[in-house]
PDB file of N, CA, C and O in Angstrom, chain B, residues numbered from 101:
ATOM      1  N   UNK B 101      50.128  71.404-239.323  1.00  0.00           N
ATOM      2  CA  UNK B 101      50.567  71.530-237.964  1.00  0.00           C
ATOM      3  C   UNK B 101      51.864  72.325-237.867  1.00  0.00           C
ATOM      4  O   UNK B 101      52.329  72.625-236.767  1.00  0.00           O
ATOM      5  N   UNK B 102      52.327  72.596-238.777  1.00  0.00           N
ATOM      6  CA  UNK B 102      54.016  72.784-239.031  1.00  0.00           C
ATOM      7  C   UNK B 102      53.731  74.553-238.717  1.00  0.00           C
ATOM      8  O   UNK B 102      54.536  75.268-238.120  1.00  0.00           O
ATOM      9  N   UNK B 103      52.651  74.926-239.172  1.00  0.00           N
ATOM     10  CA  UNK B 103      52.168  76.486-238.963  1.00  0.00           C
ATOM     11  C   UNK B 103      52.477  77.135-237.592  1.00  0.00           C
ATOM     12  O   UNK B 103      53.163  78.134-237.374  1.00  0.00           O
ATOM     13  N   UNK B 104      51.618  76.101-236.453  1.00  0.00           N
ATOM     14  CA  UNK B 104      51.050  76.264-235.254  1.00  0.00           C
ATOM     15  C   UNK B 104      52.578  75.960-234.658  1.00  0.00           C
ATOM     16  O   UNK B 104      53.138  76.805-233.960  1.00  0.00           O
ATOM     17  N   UNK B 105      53.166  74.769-234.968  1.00  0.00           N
ATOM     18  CA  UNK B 105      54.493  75.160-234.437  1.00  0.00           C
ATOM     19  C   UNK B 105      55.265  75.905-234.671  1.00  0.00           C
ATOM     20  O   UNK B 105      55.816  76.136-233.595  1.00  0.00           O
ATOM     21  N   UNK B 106      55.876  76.699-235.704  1.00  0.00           N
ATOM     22  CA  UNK B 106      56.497  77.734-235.834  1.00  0.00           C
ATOM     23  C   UNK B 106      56.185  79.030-235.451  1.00  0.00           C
ATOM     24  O   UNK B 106      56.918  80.019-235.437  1.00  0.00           O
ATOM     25  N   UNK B 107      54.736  78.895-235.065  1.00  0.00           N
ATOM     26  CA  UNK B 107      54.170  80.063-234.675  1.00  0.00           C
ATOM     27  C   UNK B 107      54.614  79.618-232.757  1.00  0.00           C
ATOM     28  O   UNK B 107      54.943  80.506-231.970  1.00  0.00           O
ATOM     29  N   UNK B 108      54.543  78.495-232.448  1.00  0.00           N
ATOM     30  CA  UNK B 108      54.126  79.095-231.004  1.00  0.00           C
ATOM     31  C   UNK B 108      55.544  78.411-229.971  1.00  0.00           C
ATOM     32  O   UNK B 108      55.951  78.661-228.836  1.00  0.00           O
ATOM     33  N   UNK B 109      56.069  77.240-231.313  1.00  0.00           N
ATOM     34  CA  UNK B 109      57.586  76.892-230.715  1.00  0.00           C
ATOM     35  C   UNK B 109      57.278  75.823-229.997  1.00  0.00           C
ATOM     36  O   UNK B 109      58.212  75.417-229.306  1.00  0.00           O
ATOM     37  N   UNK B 110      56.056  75.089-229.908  1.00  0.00           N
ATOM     38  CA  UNK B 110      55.688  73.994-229.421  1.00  0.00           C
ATOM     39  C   UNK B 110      55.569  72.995-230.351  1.00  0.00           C
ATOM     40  O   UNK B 110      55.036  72.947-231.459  1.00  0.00           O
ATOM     41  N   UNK B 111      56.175  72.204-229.679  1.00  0.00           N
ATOM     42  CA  UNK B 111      55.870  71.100-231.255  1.00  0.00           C
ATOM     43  C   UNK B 111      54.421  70.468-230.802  1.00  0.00           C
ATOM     44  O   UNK B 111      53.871  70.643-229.714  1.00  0.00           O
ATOM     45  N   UNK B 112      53.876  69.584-232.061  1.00  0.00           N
ATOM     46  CA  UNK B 112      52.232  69.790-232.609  1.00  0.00           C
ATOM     47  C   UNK B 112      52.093  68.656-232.587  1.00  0.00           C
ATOM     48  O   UNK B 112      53.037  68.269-233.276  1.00  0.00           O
ATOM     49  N   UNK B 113      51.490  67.689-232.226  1.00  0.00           N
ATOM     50  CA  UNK B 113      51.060  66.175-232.841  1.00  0.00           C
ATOM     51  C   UNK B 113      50.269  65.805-233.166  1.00  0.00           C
ATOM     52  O   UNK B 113      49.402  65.655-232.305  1.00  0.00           O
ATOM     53  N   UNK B 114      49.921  65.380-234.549  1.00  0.00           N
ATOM     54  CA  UNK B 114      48.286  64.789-234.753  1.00  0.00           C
ATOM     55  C   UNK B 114      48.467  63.813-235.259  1.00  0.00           C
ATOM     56  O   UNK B 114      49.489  63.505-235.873  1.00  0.00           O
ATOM     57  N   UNK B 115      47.284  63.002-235.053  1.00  0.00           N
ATOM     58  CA  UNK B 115      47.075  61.771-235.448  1.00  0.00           C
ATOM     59  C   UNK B 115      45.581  61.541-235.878  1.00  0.00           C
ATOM     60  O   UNK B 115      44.645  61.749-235.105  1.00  0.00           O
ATOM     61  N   UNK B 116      45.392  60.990-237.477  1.00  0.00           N
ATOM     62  CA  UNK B 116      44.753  60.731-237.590  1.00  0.00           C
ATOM     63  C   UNK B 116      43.894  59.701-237.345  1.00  0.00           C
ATOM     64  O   UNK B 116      44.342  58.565-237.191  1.00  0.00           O
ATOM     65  N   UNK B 117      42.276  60.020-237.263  1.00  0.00           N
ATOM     66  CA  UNK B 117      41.200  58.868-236.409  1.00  0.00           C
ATOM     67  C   UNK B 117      40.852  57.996-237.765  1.00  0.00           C
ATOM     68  O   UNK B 117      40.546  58.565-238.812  1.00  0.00           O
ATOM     69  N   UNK B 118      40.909  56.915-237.677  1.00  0.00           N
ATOM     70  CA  UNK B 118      39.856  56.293-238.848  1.00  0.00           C
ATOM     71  C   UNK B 118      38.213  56.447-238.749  1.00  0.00           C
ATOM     72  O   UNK B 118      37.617  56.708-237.704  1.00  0.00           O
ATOM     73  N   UNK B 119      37.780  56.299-239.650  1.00  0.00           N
ATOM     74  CA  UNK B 119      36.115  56.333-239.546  1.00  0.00           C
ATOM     75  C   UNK B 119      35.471  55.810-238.672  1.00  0.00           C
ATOM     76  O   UNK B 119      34.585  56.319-237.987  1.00  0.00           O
ATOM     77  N   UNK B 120      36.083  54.240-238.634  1.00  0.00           N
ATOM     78  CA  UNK B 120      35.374  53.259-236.817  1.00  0.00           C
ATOM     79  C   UNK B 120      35.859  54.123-235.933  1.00  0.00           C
ATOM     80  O   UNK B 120      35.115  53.962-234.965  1.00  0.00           O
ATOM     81  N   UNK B 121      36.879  55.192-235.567  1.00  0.00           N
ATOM     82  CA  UNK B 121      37.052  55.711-234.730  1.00  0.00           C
ATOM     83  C   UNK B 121      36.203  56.698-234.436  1.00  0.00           C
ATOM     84  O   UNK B 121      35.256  56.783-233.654  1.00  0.00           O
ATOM     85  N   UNK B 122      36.783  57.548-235.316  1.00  0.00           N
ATOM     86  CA  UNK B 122      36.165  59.099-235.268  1.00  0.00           C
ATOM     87  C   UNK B 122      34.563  59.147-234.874  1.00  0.00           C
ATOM     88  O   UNK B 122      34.208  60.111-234.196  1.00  0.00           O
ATOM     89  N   UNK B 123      33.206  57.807-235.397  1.00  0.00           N
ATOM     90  CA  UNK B 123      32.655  57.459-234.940  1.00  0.00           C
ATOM     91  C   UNK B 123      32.474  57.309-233.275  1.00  0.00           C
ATOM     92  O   UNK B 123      31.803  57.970-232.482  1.00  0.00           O
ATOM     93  N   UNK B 124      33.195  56.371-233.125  1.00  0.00           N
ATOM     94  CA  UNK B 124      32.839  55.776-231.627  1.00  0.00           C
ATOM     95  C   UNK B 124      33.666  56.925-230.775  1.00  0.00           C
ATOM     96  O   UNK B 124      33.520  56.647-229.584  1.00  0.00           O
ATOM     97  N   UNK B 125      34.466  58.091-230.924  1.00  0.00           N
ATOM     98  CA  UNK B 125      34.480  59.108-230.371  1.00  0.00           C
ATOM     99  C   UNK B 125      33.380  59.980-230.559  1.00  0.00           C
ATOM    100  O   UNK B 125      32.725  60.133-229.528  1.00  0.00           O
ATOM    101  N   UNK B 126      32.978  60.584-231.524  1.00  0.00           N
ATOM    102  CA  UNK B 126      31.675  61.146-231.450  1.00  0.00           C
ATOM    103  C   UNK B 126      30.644  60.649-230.844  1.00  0.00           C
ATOM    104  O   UNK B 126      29.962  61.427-230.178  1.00  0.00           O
ATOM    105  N   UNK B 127      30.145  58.789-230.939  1.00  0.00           N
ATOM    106  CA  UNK B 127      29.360  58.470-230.005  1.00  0.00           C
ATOM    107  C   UNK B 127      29.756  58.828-228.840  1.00  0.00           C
ATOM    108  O   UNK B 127      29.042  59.691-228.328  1.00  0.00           O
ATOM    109  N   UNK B 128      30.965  58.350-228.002  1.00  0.00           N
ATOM    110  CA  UNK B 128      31.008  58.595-226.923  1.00  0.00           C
ATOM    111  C   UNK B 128      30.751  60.184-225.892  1.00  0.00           C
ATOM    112  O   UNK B 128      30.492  60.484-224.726  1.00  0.00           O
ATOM    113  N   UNK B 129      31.063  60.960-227.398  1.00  0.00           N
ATOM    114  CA  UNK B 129      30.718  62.595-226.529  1.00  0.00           C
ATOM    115  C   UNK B 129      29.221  62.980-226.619  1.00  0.00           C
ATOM    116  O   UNK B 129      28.757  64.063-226.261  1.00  0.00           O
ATOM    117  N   UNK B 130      28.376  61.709-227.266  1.00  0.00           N
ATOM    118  CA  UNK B 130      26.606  62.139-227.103  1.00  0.00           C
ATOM    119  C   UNK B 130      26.497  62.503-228.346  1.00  0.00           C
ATOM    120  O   UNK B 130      25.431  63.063-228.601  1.00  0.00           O
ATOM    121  N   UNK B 131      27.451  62.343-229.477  1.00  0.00           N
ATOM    122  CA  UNK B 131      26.546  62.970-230.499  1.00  0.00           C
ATOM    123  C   UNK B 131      25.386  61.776-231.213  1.00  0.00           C
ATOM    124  O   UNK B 131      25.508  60.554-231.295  1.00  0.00           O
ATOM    125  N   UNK B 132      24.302  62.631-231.649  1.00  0.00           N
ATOM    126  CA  UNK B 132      23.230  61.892-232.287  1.00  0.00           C
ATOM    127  C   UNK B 132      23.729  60.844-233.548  1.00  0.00           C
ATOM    128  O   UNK B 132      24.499  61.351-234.364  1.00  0.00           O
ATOM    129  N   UNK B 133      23.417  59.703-233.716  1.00  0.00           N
ATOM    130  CA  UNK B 133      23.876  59.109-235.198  1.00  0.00           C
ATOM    131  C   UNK B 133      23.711  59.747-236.403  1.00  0.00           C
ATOM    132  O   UNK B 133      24.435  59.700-237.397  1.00  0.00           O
ATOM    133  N   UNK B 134      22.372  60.537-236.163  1.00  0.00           N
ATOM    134  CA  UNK B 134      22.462  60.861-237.606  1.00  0.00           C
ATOM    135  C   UNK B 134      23.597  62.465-237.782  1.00  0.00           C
ATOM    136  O   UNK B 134      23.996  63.077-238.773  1.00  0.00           O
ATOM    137  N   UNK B 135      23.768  62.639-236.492  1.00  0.00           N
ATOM    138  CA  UNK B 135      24.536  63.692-236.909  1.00  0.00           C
ATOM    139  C   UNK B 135      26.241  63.298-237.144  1.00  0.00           C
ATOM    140  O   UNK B 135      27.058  64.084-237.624  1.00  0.00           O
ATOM    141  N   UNK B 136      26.495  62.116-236.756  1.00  0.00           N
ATOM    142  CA  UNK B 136      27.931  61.498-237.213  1.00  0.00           C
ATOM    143  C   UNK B 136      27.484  61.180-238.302  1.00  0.00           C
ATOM    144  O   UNK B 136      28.246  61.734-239.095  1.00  0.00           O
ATOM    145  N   UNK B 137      26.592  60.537-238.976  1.00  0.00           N
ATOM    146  CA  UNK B 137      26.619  59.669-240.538  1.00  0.00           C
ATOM    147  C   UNK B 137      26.784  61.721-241.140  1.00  0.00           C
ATOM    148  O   UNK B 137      27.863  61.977-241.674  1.00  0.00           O
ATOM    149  N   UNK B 138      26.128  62.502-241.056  1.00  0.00           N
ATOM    150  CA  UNK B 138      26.142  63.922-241.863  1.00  0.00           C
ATOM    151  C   UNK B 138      27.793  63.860-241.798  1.00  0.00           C
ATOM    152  O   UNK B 138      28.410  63.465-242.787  1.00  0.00           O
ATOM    153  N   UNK B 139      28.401  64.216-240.742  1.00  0.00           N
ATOM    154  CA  UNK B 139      30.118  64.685-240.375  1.00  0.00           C
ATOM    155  C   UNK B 139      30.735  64.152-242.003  1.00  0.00           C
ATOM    156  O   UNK B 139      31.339  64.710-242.919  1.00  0.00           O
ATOM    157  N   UNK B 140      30.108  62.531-241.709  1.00  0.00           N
ATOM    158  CA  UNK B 140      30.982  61.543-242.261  1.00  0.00           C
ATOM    159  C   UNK B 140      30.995  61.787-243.953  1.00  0.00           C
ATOM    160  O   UNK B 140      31.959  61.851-244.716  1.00  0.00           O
ATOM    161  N   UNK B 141      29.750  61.881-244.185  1.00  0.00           N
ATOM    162  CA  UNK B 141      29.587  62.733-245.685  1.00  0.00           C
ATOM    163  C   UNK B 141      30.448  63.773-246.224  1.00  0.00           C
ATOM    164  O   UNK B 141      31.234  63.827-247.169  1.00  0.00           O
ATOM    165  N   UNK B 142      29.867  64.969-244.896  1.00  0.00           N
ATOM    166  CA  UNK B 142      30.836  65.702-244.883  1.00  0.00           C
ATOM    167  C   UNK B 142      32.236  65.624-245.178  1.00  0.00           C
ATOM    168  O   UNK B 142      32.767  65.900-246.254  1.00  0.00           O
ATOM    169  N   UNK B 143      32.667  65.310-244.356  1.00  0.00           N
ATOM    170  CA  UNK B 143      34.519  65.416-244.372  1.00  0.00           C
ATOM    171  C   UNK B 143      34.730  64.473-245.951  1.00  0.00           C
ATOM    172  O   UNK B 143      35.638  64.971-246.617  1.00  0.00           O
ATOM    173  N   UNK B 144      34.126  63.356-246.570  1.00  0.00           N
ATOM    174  CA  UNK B 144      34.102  62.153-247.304  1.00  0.00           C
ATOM    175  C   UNK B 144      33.735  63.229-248.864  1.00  0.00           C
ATOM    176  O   UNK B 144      33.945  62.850-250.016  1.00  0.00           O
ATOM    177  N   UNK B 145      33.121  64.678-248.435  1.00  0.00           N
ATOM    178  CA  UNK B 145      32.914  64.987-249.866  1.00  0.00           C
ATOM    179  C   UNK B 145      33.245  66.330-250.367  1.00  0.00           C
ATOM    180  O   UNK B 145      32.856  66.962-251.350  1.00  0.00           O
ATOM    181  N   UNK B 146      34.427  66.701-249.008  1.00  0.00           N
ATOM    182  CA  UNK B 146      34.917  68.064-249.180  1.00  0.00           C
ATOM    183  C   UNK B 146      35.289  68.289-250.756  1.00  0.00           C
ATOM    184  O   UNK B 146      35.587  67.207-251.261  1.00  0.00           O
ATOM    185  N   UNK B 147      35.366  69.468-251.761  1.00  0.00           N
ATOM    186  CA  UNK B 147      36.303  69.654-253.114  1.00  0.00           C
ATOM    187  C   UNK B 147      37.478  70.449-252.689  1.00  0.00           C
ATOM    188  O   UNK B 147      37.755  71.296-251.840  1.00  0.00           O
ATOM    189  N   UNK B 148      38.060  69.788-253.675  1.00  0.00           N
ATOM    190  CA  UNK B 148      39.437  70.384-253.278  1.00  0.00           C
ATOM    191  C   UNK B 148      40.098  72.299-253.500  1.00  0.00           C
ATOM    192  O   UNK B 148      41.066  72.959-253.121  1.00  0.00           O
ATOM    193  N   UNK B 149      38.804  72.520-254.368  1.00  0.00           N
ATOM    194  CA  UNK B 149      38.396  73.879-254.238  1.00  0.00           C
ATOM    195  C   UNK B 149      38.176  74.789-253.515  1.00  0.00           C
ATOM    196  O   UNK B 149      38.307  75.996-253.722  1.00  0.00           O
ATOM    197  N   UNK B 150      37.539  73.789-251.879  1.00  0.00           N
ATOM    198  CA  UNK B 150      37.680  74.843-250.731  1.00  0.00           C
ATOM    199  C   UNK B 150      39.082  75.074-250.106  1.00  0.00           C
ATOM    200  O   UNK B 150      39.133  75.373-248.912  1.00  0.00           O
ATOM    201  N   UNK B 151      40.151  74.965-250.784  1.00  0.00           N
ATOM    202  CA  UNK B 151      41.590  75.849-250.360  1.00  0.00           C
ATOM    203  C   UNK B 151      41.916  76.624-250.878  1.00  0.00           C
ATOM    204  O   UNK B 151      42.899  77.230-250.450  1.00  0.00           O
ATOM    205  N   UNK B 152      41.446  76.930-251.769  1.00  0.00           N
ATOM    206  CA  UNK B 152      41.713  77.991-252.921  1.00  0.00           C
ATOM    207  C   UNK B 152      41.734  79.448-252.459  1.00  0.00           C
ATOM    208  O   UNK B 152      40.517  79.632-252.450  1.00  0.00           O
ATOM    209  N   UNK B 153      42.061  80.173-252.215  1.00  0.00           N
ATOM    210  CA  UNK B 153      41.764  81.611-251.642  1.00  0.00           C
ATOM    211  C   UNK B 153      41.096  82.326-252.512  1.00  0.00           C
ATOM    212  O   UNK B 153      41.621  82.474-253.615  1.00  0.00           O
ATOM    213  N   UNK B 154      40.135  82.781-252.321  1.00  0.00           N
ATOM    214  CA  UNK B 154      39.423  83.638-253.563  1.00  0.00           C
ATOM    215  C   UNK B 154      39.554  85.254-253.277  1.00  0.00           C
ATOM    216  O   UNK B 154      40.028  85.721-252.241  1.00  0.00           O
ATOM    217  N   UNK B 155      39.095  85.950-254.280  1.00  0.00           N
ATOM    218  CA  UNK B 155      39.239  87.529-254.013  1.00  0.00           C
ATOM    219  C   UNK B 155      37.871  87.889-253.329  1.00  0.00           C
ATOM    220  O   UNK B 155      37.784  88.994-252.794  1.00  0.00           O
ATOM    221  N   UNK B 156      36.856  87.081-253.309  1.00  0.00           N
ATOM    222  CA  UNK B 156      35.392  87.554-252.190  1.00  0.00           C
ATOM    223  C   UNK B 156      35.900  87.348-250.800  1.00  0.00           C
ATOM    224  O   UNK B 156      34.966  87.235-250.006  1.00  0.00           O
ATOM    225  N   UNK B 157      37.124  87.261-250.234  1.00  0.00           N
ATOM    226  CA  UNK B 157      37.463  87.254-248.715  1.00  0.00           C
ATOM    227  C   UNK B 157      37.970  88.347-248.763  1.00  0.00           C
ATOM    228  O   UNK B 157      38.250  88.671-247.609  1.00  0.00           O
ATOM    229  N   UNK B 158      38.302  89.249-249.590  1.00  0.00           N
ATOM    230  CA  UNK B 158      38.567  90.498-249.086  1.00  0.00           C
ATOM    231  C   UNK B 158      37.557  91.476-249.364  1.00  0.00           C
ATOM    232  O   UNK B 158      37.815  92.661-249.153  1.00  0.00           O
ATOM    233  N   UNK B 159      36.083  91.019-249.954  1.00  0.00           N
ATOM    234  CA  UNK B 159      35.159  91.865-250.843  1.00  0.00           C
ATOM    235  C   UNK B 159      34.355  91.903-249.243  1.00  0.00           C
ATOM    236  O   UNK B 159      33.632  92.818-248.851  1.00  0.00           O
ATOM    237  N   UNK B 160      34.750  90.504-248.388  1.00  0.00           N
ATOM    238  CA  UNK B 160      33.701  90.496-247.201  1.00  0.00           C
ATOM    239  C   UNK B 160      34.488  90.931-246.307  1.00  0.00           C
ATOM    240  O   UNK B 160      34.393  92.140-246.092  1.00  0.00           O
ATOM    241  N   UNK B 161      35.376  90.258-245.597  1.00  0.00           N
ATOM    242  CA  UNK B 161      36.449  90.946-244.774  1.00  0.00           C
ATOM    243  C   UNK B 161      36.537  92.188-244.928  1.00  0.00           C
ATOM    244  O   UNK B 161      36.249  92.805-243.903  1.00  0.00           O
ATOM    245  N   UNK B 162      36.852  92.887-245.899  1.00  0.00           N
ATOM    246  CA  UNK B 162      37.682  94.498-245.994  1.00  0.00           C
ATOM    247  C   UNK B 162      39.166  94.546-246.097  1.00  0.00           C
ATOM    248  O   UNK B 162      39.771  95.613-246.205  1.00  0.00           O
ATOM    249  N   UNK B 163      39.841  93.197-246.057  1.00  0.00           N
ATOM    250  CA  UNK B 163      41.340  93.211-245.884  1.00  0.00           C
ATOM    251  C   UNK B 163      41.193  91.723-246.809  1.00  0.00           C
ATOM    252  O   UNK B 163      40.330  90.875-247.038  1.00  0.00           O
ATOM    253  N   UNK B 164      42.885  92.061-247.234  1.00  0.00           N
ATOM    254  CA  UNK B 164      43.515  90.639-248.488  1.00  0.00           C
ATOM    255  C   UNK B 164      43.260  89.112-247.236  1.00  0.00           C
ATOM    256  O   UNK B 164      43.476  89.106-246.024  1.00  0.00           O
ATOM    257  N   UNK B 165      43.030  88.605-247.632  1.00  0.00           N
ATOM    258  CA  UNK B 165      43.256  86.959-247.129  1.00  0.00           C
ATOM    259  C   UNK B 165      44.687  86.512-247.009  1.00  0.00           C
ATOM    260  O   UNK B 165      45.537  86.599-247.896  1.00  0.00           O
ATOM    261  N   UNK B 166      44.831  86.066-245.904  1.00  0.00           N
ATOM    262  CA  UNK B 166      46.269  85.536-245.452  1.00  0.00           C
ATOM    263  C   UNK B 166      46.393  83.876-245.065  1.00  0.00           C
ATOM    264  O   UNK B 166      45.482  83.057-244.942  1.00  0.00           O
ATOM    265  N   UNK B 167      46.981  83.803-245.008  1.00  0.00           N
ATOM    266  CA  UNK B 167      47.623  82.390-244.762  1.00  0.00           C
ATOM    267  C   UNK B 167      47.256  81.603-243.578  1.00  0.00           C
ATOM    268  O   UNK B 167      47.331  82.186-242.496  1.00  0.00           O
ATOM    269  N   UNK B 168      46.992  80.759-243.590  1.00  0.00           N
ATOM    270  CA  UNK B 168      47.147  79.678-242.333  1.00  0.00           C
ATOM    271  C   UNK B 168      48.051  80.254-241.139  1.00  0.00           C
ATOM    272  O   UNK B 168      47.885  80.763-240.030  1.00  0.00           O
ATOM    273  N   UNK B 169      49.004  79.920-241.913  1.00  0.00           N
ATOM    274  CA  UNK B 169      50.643  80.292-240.800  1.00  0.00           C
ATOM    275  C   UNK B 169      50.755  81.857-240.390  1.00  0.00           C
ATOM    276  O   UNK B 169      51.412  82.229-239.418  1.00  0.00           O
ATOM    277  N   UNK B 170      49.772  83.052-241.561  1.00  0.00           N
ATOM    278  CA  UNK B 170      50.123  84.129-241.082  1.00  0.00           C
ATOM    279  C   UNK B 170      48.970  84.281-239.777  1.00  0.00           C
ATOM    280  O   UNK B 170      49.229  84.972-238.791  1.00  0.00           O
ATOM    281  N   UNK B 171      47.260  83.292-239.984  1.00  0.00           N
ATOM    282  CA  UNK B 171      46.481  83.430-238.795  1.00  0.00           C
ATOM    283  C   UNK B 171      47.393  83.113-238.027  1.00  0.00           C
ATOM    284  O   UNK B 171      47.689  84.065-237.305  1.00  0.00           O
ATOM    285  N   UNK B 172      48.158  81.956-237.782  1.00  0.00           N
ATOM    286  CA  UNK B 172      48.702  80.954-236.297  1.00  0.00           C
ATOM    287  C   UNK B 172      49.551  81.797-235.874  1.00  0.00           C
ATOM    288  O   UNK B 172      49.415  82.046-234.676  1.00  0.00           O
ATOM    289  N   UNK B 173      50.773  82.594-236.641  1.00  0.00           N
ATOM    290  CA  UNK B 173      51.439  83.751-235.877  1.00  0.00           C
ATOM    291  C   UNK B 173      50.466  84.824-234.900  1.00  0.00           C
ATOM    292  O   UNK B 173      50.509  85.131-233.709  1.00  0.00           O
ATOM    293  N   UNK B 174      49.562  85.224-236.070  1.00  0.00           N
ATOM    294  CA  UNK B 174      48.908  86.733-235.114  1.00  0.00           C
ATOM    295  C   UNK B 174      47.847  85.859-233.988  1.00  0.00           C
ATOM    296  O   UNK B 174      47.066  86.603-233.395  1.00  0.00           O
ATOM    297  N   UNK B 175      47.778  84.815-233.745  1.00  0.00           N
ATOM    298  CA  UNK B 175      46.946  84.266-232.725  1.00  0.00           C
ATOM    299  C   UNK B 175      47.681  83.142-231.708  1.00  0.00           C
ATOM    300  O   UNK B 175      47.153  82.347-230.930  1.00  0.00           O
ATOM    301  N   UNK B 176      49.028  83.369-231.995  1.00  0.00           N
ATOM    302  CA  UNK B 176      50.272  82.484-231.115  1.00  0.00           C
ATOM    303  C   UNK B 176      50.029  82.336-229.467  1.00  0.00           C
ATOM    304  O   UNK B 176      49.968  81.317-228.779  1.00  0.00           O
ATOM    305  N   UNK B 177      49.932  83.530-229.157  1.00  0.00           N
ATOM    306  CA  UNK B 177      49.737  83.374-227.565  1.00  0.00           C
ATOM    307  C   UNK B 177      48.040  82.808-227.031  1.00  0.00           C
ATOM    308  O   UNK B 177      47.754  82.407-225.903  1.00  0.00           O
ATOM    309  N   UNK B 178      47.457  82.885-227.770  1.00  0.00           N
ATOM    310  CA  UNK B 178      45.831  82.152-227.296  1.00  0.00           C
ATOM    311  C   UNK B 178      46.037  80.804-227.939  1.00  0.00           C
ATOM    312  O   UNK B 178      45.133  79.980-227.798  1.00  0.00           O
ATOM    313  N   UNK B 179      47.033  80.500-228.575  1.00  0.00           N
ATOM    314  CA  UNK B 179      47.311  79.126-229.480  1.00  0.00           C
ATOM    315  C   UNK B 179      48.721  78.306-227.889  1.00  0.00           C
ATOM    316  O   UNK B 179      49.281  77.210-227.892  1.00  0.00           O
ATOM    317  N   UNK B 180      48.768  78.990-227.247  1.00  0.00           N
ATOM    318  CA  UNK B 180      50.066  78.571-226.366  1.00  0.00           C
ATOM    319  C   UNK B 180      48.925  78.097-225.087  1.00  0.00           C
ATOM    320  O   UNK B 180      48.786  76.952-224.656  1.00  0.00           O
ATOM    321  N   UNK B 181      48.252  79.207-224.684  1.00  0.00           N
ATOM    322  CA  UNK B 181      47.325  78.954-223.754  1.00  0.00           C
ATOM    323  C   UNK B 181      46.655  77.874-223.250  1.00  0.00           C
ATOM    324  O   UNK B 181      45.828  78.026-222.350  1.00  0.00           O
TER     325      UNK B 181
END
């Protein structure tokens, strides 16, 4: 969050949902069960490998891979909005 604020000068607040939560918010916006039990896998079996920056983001892109904080700068004013 520390990105999005330095980028836009707003301070950021998050708070994390627990699982009974994050649940009974997804129920409540209509999502299907079985598509919360997938989420829940999901998020429960990320590797810690997907932060890694690799050199195939610039083989697909055409340009080096940048940062979190360097996206939240170049996208500050649609991030203020």
């Amino acid at each position: 969050m520390s990105a999005i604020t330095s980028a836009t000068g707003r301070r950021i607040r998050f708070a994390e949902l627990t699982d009974d939560q994050a649940r009974r918010q997804w129920w409540a916006e209509g999502w299907p069960e079985e598509g919360i039990d997938f989420m829940m896998r999901m998020w429960a079996t990320v590797p810690e490998a997907v932060a890694e920056v690799m050199s195939v983001v610039e083989e697909v892109v055409g340009h080096p891979p940048r940062t979190f904080a360097q996206w939240a700068a170049a996208h500050a004013d649609a991030l203020r909005a």
